[in-house]
C-alpha positions in Angstrom: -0.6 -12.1 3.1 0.2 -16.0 2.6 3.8 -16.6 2.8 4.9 -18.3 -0.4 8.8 -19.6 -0.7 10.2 -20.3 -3.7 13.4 -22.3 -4.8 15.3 -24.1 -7.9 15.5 -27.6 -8.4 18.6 -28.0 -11.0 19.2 -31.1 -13.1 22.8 -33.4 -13.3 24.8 -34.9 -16.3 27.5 -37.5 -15.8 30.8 -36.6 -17.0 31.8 -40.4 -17.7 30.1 -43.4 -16.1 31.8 -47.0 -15.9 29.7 -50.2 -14.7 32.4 -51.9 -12.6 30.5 -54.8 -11.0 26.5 -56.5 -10.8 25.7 -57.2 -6.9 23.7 -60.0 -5.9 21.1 -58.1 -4.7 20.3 -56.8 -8.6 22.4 -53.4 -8.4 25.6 -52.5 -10.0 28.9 -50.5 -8.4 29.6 -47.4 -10.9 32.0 -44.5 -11.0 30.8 -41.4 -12.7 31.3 -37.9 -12.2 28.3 -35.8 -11.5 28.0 -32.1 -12.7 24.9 -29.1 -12.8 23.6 -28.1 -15.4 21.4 -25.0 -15.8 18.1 -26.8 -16.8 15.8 -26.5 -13.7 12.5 -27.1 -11.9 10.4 -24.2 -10.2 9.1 -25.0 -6.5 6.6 -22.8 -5.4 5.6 -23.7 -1.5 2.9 -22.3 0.8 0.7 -23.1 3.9 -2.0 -25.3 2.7 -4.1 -28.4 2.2 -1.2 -31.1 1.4 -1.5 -30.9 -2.2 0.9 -31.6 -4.8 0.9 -30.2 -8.6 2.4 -30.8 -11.4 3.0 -28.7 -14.3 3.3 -31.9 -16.7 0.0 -33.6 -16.4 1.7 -37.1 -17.4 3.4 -37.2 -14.2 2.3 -38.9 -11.1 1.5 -36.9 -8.3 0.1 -39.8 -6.2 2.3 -42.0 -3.9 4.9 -43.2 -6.6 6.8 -39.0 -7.1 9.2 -38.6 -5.2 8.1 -35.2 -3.9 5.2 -37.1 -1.9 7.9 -39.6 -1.1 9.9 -37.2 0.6 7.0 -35.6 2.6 6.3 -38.6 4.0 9.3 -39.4 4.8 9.4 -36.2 7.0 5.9 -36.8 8.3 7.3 -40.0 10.0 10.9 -39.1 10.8 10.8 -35.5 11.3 7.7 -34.4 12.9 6.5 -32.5 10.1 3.0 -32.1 10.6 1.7 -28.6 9.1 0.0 -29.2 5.5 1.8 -27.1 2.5 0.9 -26.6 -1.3 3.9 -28.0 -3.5 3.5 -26.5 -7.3 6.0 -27.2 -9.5 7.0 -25.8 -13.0 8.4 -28.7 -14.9 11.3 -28.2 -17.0 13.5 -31.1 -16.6 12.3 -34.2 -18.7 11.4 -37.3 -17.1 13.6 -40.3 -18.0 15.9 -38.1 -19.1 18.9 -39.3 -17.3 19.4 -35.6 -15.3 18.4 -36.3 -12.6 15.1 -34.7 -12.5 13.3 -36.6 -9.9 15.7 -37.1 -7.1 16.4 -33.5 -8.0 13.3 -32.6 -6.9 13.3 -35.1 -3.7 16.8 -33.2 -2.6 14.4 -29.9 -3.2 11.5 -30.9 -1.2 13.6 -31.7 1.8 16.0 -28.5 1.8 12.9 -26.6 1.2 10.7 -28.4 4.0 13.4 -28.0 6.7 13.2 -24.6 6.0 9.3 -23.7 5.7 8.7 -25.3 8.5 11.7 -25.0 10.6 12.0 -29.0 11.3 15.8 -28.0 12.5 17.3 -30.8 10.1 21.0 -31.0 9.8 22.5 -30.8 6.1 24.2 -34.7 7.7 20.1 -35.1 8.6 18.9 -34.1 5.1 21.5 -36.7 3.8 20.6 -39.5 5.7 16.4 -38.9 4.6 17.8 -38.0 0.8 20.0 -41.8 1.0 16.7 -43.4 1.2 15.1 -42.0 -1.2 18.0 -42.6 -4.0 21.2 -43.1 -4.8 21.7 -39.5 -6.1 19.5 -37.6 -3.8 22.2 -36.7 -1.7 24.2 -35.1 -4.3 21.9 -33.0 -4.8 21.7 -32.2 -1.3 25.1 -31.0 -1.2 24.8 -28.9 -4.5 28.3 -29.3 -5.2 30.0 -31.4 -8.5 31.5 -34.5 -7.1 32.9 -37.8 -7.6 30.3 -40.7 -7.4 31.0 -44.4 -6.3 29.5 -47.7 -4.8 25.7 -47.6 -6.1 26.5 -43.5 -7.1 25.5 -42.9 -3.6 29.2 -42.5 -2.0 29.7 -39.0 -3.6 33.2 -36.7 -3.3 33.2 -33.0 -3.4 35.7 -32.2 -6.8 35.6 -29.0 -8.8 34.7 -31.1 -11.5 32.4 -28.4 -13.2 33.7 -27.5 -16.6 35.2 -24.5 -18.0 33.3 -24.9 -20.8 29.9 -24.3 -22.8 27.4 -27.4 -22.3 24.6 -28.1 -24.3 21.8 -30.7 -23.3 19.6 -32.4 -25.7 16.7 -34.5 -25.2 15.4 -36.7 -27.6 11.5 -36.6 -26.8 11.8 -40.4 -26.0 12.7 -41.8 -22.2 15.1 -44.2 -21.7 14.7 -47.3 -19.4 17.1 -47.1 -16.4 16.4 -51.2 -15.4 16.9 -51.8 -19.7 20.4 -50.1 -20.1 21.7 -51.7 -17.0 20.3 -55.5 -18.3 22.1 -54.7 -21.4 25.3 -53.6 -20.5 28.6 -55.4 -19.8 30.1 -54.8 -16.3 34.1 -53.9 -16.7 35.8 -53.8 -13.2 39.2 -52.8 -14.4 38.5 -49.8 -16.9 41.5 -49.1 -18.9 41.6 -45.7 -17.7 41.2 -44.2 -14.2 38.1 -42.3 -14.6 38.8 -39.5 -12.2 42.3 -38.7 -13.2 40.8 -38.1 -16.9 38.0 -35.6 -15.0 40.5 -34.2 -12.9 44.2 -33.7 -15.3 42.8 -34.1 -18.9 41.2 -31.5 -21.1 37.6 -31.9 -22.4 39.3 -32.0 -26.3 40.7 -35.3 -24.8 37.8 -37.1 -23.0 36.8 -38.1 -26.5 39.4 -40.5 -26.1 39.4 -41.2 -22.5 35.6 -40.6 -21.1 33.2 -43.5 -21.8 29.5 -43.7 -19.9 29.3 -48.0 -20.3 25.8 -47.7 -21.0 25.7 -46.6 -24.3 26.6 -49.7 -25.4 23.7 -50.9 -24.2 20.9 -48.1 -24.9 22.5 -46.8 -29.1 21.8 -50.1 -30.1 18.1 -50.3 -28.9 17.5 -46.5 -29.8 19.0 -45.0 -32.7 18.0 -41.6 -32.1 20.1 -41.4 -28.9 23.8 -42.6 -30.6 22.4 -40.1 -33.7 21.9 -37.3 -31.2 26.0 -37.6 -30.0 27.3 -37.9 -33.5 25.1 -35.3 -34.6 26.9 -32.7 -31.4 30.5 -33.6 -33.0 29.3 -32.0 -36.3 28.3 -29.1 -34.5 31.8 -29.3 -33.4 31.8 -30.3 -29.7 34.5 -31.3 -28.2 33.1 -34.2 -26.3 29.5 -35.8 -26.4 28.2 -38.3 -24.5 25.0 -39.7 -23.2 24.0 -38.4 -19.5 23.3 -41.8 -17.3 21.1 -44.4 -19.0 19.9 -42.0 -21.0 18.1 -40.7 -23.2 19.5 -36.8 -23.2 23.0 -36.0 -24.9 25.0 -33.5 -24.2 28.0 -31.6 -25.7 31.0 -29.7 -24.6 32.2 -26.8 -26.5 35.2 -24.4 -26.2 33.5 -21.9 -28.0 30.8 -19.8 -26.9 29.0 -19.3 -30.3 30.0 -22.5 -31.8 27.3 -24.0 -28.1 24.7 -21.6 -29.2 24.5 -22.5 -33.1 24.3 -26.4 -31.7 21.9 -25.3 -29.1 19.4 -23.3 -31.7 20.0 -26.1 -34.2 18.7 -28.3 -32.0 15.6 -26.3 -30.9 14.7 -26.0 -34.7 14.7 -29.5 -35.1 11.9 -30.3 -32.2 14.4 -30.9 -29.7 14.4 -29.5 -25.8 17.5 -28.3 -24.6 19.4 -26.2 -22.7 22.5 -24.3 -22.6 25.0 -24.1 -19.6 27.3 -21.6 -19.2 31.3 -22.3 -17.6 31.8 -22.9 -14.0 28.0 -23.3 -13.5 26.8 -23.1 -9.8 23.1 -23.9 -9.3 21.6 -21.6 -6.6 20.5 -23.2 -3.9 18.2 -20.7 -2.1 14.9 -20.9 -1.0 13.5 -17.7 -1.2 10.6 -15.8 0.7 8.0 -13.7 -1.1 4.9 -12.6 -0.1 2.1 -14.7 -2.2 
C-alpha cells in the first residue's frame, strides 16, 4: 500500500490593519492582527513523480505557486531529494486577502519535514517560511498573533474571537501592489491597535478597528465597500475588509443571526464560510494508507 498523508491548510483574516510607513525599498511597515478562520485547503501527499495539482485549473502550478516555491526551497537548503505527488483541494480563493497562498507554503513545508523526515526545526521551518513571505511564518506557528514591520514580526496573542465569523468573497480578486499605491500611510494612528484587539469588545471595533486599505480598494471596487455595509444589515457587529482585499468578513454575537448572513450570502452567488468561537485550525498531518 502507498503511504498517502494528508493535512489542512487554513486561511487568515486581519482583525484591523494600519499602514504606518512606505520604505525606500517599495514596502510598507503595518500593524494588523492576524486570526484563522475555518475556510481551508486539502493537501494530499504521497511518494511520487514530483508533480503538483491543482484542484482550480486557473492556478499556476508551474514555478510562480508557492507550493513549488517551497519545494525548491527544500531541495536546495534541506536536502530533500525523494520526489512526492502534491494534490490539493482548493477552497480558499486566490486574491482573496486570506492568506491562501502562503497558507499553503507554511503547509508544504510542515508537511515535507514530516513525509520525508528532513529533521527541520519549527525555528528551521520559520527561517525557509521568512523567505517565502511575509506571512508564511504565521502560519507556521498556527497561533493568532500580533503582526509588525513588513507583517513578518508576528506575536503570539489569544487574539481569536469569541464570536461567530462569517467570510465573504466577492468573486473578484483584489490587487495587493493597487491597494497599497493607493493608500495613505498614517504613522501615528489615533488609536493603539493592539489595545483595541486586546481590552475592547468586538460591538466597539466599529469605532476603533480600521484596515487603512479600504480607503484605497471601496473606491476602485464598489462591490467590496457594498459587501461590509451589506454584513451590518445582517446585523454584525463589526465588518471589515481582510488585507487588501477583496473578501469581507463579519463578526456576530449571535449564533443564528452568522448563519442567516452566512446563507444570505450563499444565495446571492457569494462563497463563504462560517467560523465558529475560539477557532483553532488543526495542524496535523495525518497518515492513511492510499
Amino acid at each position: 500500500m502507498t503511504e498517502l498523508w494528508i493535512s489542512n491548510s487554513y486561511a487568515k483574516i486581519n482583525l484591523g490593519l494600519n499602514v504606518l510607513e512606505k520604505l525606500e525599498n517599495g514596502y510598507h511597515t503595518i500593524e494588523t492582527g492576524f486570526v484563522f478562520i475555518e475556510w481551508s485547503d486539502r493537501f494530499e501527499v504521497k511518494p511520487g513523480r514530483m508533480h503538483l495539482e491543482m484542484s482550480d485549473p486557473k492556478i499556476p502550478v508551474d514555478e510562480s505557486n508557492l507550493i513549488v516555491k517551497a519545494i525548491r526551497l527544500l531541495q536546495q537548503e534541506a536536502g530533500l531529494k525523494d520526489e512526492y505527488n502534491i494534490k490539493v483541494e482548493k477552497n480558499i480563493p486566490a486574491g482573496a486577502g486570506l492568506g491562501g497562498g502562503s497558507s499553503n507554503a507554511a503547509t508544504t513545508l510542515r508537511m515535507m519535514n514530516k513525509v520525508a523526515n528532513l529533521g527541520l526545526s519549527q525555528e528551521d521551518l520559520l527561517r525557509l517560511g521568512k523567505q517565502l513571505g511575509a506571512d508564511v511564518p504565521f502560519f507556521i506557528k498556527g497561533v493568532p498573533g500580533f503582526a509588525t514591520g513588513l507583517g513578518d514580526e508576528i506575536e503570539p496573542l489569544d487574539l481569536q474571537p469569541d464570536a461567530w465569523m462569517v467570510t465573504v468573497y466577492p468573486n473578484m480578486e483584489s490587487s495587493t501592489a493597487e491597494a497599497y499605491q493607493f493608500c495613505e500611510p498614517n504613522p501615528e494612528p489615533d488609536f493603539s491597535l493592539k489595545n483595541v484587539l486586546l481590552d475592547e469588545a468586538p460591538e466597539e471595533w466599529r469605532y476603533l478597528l480600521m484596515n487603512d486599505l479600504e480607503k484605497a480598494v471601496f473606491p476602485r471596487h464598489h462591490l467590496v465597500g457594498n459587501l461590509k455595509d451589506q454584513f451590518y444589515e445582517f446585523g454584525a457587529e463589526y465588518a471589515s475588509m481582510s488585507g487588501s482585499g477583496s473578501s469581507v468578513f463579519g463578526i456576530f454575537e449571535q449564533d443564528f443571526v452568522a448563519i442567516n448572513a452566512y446563507e444570505s450570502f450563499h444565495k446571492l452567488g457569494f462563497p463563504a464560510n462560517l467560523t465558529r468561537p475560539k477557532f483553532k485550525p488543526d495542524q496535523g498531518i495525518y497518515l492513511k494508507e492510499g
